[in-house]
C-alpha positions in Angstrom: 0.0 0.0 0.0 2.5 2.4 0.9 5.0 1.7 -2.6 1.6 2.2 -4.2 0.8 5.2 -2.7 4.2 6.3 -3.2 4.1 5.6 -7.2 0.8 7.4 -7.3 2.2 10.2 -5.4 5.1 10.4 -7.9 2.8 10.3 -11.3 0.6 12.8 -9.6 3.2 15.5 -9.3 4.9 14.1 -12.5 1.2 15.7 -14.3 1.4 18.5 -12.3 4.8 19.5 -13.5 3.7 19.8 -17.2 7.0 19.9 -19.5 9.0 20.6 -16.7 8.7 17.4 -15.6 8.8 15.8 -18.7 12.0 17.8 -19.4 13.5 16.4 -16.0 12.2 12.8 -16.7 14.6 12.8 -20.0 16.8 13.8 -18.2 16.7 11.1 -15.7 16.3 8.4 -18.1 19.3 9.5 -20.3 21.2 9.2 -16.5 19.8 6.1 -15.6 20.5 4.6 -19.0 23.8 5.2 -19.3 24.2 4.5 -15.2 22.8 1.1 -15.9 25.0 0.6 -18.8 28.3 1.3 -17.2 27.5 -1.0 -14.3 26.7 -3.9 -16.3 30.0 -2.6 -18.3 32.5 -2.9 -14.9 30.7 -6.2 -13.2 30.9 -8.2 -16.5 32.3 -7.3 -19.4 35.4 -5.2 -18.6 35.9 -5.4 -14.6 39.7 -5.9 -15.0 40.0 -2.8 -17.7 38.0 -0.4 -15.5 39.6 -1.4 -12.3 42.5 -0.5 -13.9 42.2 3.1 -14.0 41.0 2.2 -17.7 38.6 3.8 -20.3 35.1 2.7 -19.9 33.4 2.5 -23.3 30.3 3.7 -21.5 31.7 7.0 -20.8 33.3 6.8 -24.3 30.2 6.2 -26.0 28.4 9.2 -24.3 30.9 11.6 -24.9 31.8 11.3 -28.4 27.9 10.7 -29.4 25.9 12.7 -27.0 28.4 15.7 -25.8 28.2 18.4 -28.2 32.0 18.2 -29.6 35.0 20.1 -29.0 35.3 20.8 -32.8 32.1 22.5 -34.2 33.5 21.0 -37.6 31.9 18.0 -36.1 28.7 18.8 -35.8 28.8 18.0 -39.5 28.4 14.3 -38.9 26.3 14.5 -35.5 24.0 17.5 -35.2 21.8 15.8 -33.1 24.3 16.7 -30.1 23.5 20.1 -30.3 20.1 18.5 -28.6 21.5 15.3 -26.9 23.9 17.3 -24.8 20.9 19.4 -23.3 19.8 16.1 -21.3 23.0 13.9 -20.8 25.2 14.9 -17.6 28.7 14.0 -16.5 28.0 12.4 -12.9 24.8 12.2 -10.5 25.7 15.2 -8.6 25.8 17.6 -12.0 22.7 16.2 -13.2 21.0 16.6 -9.1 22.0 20.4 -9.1 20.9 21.0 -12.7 17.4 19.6 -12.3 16.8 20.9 -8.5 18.2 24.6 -10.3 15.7 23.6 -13.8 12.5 23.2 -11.4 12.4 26.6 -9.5 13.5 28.2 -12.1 11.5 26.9 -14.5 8.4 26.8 -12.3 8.8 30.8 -12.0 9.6 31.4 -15.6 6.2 29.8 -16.5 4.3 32.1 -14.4 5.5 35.0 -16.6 6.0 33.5 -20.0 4.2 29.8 -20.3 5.1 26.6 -21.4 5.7 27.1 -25.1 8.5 30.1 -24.2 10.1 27.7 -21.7 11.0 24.9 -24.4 11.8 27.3 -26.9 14.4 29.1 -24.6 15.7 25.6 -23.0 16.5 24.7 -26.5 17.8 27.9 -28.4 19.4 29.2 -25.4 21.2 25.7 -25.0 22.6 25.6 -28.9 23.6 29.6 -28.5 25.4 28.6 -24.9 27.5 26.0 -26.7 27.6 28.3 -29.9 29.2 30.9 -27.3 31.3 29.1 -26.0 32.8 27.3 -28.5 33.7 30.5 -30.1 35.0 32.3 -27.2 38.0 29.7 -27.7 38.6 30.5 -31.0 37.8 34.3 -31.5 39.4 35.5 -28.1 43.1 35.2 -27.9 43.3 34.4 -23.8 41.3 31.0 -25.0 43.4 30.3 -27.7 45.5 27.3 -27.9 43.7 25.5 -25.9 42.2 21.9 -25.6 38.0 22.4 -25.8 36.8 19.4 -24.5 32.7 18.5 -25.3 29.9 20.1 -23.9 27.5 18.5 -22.3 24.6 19.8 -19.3 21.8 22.0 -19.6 23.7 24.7 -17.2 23.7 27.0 -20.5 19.8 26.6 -20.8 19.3 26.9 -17.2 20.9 30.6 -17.2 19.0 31.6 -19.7 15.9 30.9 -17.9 16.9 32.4 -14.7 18.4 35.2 -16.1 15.2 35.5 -18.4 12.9 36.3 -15.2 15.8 38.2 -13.9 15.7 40.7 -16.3 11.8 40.5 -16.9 11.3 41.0 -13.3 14.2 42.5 -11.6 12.7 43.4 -8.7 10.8 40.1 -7.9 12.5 38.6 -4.5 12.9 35.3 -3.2 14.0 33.3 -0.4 18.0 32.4 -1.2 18.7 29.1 0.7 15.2 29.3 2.2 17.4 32.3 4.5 17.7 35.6 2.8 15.3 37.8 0.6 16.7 38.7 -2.7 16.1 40.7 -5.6 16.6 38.3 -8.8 18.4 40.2 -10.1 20.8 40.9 -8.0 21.0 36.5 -7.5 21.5 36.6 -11.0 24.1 38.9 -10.8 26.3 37.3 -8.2 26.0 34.1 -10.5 27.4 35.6 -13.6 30.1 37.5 -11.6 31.4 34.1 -10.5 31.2 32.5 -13.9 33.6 35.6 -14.9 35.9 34.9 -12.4 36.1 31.2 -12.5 36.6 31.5 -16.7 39.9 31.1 -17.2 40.1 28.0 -14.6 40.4 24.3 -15.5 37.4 23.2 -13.0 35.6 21.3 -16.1 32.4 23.7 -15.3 31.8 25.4 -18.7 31.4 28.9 -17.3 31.8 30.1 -20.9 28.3 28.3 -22.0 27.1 30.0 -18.2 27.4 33.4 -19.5 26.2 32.7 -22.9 23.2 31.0 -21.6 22.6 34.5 -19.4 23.4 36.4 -22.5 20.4 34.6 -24.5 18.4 35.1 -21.5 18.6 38.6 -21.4 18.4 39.0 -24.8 15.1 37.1 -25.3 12.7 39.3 -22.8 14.0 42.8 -24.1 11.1 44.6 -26.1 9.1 41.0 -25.4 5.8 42.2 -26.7 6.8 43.0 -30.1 5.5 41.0 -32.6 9.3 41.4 -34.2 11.0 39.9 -31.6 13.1 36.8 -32.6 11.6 34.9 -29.8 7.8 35.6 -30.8 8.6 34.8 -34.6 10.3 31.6 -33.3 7.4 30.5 -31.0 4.9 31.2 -34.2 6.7 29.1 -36.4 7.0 26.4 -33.1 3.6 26.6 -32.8 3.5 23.9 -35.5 4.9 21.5 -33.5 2.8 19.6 -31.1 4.8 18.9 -27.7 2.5 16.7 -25.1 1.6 19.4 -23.0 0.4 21.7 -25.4 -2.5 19.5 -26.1 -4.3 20.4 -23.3 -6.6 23.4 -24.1 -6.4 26.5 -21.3 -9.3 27.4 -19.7 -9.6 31.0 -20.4 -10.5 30.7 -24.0 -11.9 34.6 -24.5 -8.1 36.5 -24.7 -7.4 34.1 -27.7 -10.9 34.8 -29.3 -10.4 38.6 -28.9 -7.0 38.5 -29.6 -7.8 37.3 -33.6 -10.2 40.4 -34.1 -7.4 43.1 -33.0 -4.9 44.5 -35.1 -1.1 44.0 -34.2 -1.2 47.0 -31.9 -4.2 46.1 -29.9 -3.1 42.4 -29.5 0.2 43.5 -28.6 -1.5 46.1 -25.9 -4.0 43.6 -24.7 -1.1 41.0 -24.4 1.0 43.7 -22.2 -1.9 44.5 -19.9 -2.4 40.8 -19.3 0.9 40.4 -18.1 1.2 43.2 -16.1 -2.0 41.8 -14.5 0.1 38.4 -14.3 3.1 40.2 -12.5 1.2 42.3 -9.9 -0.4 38.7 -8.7 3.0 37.2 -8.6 4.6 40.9 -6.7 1.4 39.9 -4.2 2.7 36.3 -3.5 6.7 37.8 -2.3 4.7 40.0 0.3 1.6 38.3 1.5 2.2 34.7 0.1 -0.1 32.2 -2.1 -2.8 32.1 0.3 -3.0 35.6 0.1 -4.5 35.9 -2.9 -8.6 35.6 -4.0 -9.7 33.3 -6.0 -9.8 35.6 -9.0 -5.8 35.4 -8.7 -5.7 32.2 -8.0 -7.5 31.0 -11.1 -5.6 33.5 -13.6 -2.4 31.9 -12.3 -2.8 28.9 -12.7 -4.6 29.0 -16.1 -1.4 31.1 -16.9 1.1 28.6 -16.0 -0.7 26.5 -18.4 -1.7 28.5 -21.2 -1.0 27.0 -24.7 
């Protein structure tokens, strides 16, 4: 009773999360895969190599088909890393801090922009990270010279999400550490600050792809509401695509009704207003908390969070 309980409690909030869950659970399996994989790997087919100190073809495998490679020459004959790397992870603990660091953020960034935005910017702030960095070692001379190893991690995309709401909502606070009440932005801040001081050590974090995923970020709430904006074009032309959650229909139907008899400049009004009605609920929840809003606010969250 209690495993079942358990499971269902699991696939209950596994629904709840909408796509980011379903981004985490790829995640996960891609870990738990390749986790599986290199056990079976040391206990039976190559214990003596791997107890030596040798190269597991596991590991092999992953990075030379799933990292995003050192040589963007490569990408010639595997461009599907560009999307593999964004869900494969170098040990547990990496993958543990990138999802716990994917949820919050992502569960804010959907409050503002919605589940559509958040896919779009997890995946085109992911290529331009790598893109970024990459080319920071071969356009800037301090980077030259040196060995680029393969990318893999959705840090990049991560950035871009946090920094996204930083940005959108500079002023927005929340509990660091469940301790101290900060301004995003200034969180965000302190992040890219260490990613500039730790870029020119050998840690193996790719600080570079950090503050290229912060760069997208930033770059993709900037004049938001304009129907020119790269990311509006790009979510249009997404909108083609069918990913799982999008199926399911929001409940308040009448913006998108009005929204087809306006012209550009009414829609793009009518869209502004919304969100600014969006943001002052979400300002009320920092001061007086969830349970101090009225049902009114309650409902437009939520149907918010999961607007198509």
């Amino acid at each position: 009773m209690q495993q079942g309980g358990f499971l269902e409690q699991i696939k209950y909030a596994y629904k709840r999360s909408g796509v980011i869950g379903q981004l985490i659970a790829v995640s996960l399996v891609v870990h738990l895969l390749f986790g599986v994989s290199f056990m079976i790997e040391r206990l039976f087919i190559h214990p003596e190599i791997i107890q030596a100190g040798g190269a597991s073809v596991v590991e092999s495998f992953k990075g030379q088909w799933f990292a995003a490679p050192g040589d963007p020459a490569m990408l010639i004959y595997k461009p599907w890393t560009l999307i593999t790397q964004l869900f494969t992870h170098g040990d547990f603990m990496h993958l543990l801090f990138n999802m716990v660091g994917l949820y919050f953020t992502a569960s804010l960034f959907v409050q503002f922009f919605g589940e559509r935005r958040l896919i779009s910017t997890y995946f085109l702030a992911g290529i331009f990270a790598y893109l970024f960095h990459i080319g920071c070692y071969y356009l800037i001379p301090a980077f030259k010279g040196q060995v680029v190893n393969g990318l893999v991690g959705a840090s990049g995309s991560i950035m871009a999400i946090f920094a996204a709401i930083a940005i959108h909502r500079p002023s927005f606070k929340v509990m660091l550490f469940g301790v101290i009440k900060m301004p995003l932005i200034l969180i965000a801040a302190i992040y890219i600050f260490i990613d500039l001081r730790s870029a020119f050590n050998p840690d193996g974090i790719a600080h570079l792809a950090h503050i290229g995923g912060a760069l997208f970020g930033a770059l993709s709430v900037i004049n938001v509401h304009s129907s020119k904006h790269f990311m509006n074009r790009f979510d249009k032309w997404f909108s083609k695509f069918k990913w799982p959650s999008f199926k399911r229909k929001p409940k308040m139907k009448v913006y998108k009704t009005q929204a087809k008899e306006m012209t550009d400049d009414e829609y793009n009004q009518a869209r502004k207003d919304h969100q600014q009605r969006v943001d002052a609920i979400l300002d009320k929840i920092s001061k007086k908390g969830y349970e101090g809003l009225t049902k009114e606010e309650k409902e437009i969250l939520f149907n918010e969070s999961k607007r198509n």
